[in-house]
C-alpha positions in Angstrom: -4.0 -6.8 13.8 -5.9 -5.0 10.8 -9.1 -6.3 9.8 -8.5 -4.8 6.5 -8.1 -6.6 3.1 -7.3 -5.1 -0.3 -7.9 -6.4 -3.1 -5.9 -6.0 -6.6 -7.0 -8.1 -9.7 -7.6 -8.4 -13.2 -11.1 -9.5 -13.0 -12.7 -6.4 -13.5 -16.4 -6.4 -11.7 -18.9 -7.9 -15.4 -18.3 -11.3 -13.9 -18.9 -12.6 -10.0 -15.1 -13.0 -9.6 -14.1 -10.6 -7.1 -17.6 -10.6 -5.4 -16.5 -14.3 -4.9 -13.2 -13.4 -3.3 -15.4 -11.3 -1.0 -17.8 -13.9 -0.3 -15.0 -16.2 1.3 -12.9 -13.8 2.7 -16.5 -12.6 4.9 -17.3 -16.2 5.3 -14.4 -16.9 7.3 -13.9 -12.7 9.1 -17.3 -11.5 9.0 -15.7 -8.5 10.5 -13.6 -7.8 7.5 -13.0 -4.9 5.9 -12.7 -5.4 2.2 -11.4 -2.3 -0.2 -11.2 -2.9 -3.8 -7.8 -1.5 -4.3 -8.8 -2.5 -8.5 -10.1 -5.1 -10.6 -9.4 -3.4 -13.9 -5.7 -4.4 -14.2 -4.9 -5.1 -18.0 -5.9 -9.5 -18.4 -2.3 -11.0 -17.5 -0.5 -7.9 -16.8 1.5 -8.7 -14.1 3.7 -5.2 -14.2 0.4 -3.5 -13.8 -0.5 -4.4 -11.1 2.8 -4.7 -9.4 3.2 -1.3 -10.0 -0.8 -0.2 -8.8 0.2 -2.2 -5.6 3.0 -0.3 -5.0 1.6 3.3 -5.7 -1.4 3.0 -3.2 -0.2 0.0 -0.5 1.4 2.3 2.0 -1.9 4.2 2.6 -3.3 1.6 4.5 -3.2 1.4 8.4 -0.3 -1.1 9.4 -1.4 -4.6 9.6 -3.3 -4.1 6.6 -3.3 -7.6 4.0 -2.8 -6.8 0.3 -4.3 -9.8 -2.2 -2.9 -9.2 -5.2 -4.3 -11.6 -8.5 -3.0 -11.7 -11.5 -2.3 -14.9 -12.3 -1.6 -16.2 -16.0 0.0 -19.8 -14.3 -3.3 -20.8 -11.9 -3.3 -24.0 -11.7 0.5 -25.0 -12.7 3.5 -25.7 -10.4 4.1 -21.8 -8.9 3.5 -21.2 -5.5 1.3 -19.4 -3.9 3.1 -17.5 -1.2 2.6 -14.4 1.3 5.0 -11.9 1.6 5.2 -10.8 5.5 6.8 -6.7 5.6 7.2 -4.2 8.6 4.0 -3.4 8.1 2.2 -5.0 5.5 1.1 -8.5 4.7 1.2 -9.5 0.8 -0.8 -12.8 -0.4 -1.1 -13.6 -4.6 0.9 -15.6 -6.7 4.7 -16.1 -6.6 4.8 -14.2 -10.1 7.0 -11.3 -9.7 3.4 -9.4 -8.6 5.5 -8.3 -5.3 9.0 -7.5 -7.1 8.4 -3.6 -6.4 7.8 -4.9 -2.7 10.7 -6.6 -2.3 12.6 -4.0 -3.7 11.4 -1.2 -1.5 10.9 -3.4 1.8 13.6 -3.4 4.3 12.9 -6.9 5.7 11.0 -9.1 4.0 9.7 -13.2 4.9 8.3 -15.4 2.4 6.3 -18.3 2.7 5.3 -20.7 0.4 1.7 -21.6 1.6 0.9 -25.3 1.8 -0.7 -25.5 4.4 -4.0 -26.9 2.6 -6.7 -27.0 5.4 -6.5 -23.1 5.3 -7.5 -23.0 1.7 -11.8 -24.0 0.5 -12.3 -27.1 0.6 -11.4 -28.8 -2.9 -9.9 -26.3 -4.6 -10.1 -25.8 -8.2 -7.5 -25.2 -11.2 -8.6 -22.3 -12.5 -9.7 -20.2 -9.4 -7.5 -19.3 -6.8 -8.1 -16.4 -6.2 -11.0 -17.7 -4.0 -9.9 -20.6 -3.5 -6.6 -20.2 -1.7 -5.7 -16.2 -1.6 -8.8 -14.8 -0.3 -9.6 -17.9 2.9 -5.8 -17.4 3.8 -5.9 -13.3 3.7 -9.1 -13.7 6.0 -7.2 -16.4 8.6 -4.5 -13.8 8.6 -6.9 -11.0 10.1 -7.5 -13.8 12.5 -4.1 -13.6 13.9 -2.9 -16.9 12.6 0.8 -16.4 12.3 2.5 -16.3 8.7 4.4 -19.5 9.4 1.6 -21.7 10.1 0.9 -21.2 6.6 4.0 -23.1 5.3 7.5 -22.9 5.3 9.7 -19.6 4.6 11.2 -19.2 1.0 14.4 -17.6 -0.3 14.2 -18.1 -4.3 10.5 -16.3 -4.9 10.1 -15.0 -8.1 11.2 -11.4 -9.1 10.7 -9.4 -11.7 13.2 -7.1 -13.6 12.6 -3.7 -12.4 14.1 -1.4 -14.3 16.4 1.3 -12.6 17.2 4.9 -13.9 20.7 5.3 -15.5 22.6 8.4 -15.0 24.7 9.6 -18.1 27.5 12.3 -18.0 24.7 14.8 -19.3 21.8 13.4 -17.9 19.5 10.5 -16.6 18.2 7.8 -18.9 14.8 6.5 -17.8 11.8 4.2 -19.1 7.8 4.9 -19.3 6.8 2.4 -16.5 2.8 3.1 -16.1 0.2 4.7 -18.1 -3.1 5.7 -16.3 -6.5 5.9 -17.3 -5.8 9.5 -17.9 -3.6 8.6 -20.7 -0.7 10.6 -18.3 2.6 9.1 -19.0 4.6 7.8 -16.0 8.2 7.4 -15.8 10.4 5.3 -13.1 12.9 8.5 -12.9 12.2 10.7 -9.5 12.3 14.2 -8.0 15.4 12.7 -6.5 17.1 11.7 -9.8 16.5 15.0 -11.1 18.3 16.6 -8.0 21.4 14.5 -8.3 22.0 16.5 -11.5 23.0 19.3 -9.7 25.7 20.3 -7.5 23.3 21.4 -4.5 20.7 18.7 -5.1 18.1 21.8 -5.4 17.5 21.1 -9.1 17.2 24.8 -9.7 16.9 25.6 -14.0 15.3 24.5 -16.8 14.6 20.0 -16.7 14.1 18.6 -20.1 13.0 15.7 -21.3 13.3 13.8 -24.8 11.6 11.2 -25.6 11.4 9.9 -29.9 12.2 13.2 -31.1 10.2 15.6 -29.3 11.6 17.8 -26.5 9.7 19.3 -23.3 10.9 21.8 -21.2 10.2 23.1 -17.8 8.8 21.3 -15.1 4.9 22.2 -14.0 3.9 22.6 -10.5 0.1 21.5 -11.7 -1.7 20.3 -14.8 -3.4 23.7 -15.7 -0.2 25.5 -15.6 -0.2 24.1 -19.7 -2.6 25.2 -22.1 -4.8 23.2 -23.3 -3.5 20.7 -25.8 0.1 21.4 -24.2 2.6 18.9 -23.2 3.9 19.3 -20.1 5.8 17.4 -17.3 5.5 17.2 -14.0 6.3 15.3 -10.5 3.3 13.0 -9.7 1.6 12.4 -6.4 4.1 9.3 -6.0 6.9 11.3 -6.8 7.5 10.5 -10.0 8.2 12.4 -13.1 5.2 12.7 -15.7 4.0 13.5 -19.1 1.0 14.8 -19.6 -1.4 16.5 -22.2 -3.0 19.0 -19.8 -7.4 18.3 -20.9 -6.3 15.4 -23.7 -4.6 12.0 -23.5 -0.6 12.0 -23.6 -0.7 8.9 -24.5 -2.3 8.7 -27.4 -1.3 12.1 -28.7 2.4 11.5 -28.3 2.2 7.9 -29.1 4.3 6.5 -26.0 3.9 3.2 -24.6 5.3 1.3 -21.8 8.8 0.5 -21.7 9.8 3.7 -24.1 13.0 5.5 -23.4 13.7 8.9 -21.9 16.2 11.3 -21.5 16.2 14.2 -18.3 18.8 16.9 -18.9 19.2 19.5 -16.5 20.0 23.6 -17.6 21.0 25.8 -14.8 19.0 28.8 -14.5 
């Protein structure tokens, strides 16, 4: 078993929030090892940080528990659940926060946790995040078993996660992400672009529209573009990019999440 706890929240770091969740988690493992996956997800985004979760959770040792806190209905009638994987433990909300989990995971448990002497004692409305996610996280790394925590769900909460659509002249995809780069991050892969071609290579010239502008040409790395230049590439996570190489694509190009493109493929 990991001692290891991430931590993923809208809280950002001004207010004693996530030193809070640190607090408890310590109190009850000293031997913990907190990481601060972020606290500067967007107040109430829960895509954000479903998607954040999903780009960096794998990098962790197995064993390794993933809190993940954005939370707009503390304090109402959703559950708070963890999600048990191969590998990984998941604790939050029961939000859609895991959806890009779920959809990735080949098995999967869910369990609604009730079990209330694990939380602090008299928890409030507002703050579960230390009251309930962070003192269950920490009992995990203590070995207690997932079910002790309550009973196994079926009907947890997914989002809609939207999926790349291939066209008879190309792949129709959506901005899903924009870093703090201003880099613009589709949900269309290396793989998507390969299915365009006969010998799944992907040899030639990839374009992609988006409004009514028109790049061509993938990059290998940002400073193949001059300055100023859009260009697109295939990210770290292995997805396809836009990017402004030295400015912000984001703001320069106008895009914004959920914006539609279009991958064409040109043989050589």
């Amino acid at each position: 078993m990991s001692f290891i706890i991430t931590l993923t929240t809208d809280y950002g770091l001004r207010d004693s929030f996530a030193a809070a969740m640190k607090g408890v988690i310590l109190s009850v493992n000293p031997h913990a090892q907190i990481v601060d996956l972020s606290h500067d997800i967007a107040p109430q985004d829960i895509w954000e940080c479903a998607f954040t979760l999903k780009a960096a959770y794998t990098s962790f040792p197995r064993g390794t528990v993933h809190v993940a806190v954005v939370d707009p209905g503390v304090g109402s009638g959703r559950r708070p659940i963890i999600v048990v994987t191969e590998s990984f433990y998941f604790v939050g909300p029961d939000n859609g926060i895991f959806s890009l989990i779920y959809s990735e995971a080949e098995r999967i448990r869910v369990h609604h946790i009730t079990a209330g002497h694990y939380y602090l004692p008299n928890p409030g409305p507002t703050f579960h995040g230390r009251d309930i996610f962070a003192p269950v996280a920490a009992w995990i790394t203590k070995g207690i078993p997932s079910g002790n925590f309550g009973d196994e769900i079926t009907d947890f909460v997914k989002l809609n996660v939207p999926v790349p659509k291939k066209l008879p002249d190309g792949i129709e995809g959506h901005v899903i992400h924009i870093d703090r780069f201003g880099n613009v991050i589709t949900n269309i892969t290396y793989a998507d672009i390969q299915e365009l071609t006969p010998d799944h290579k992907a040899p030639g010239i990839v374009t992609l529209t988006f409004q009514d502008k028109q790049i061509a040409g993938l990059r290998k790395f940002y400073a193949e573009a001059q300055p100023g230049e859009p260009g697109i590439i295939i990210n770290s996570s292995g997805l396809l990019e836009i990017f402004l190489y030295k400015q912000n694509a984001r703001t320069a190009l106008n895009v914004k999440r959920g914006d539609t493109v279009l991958v064409k493929h040109t043989p050589a």
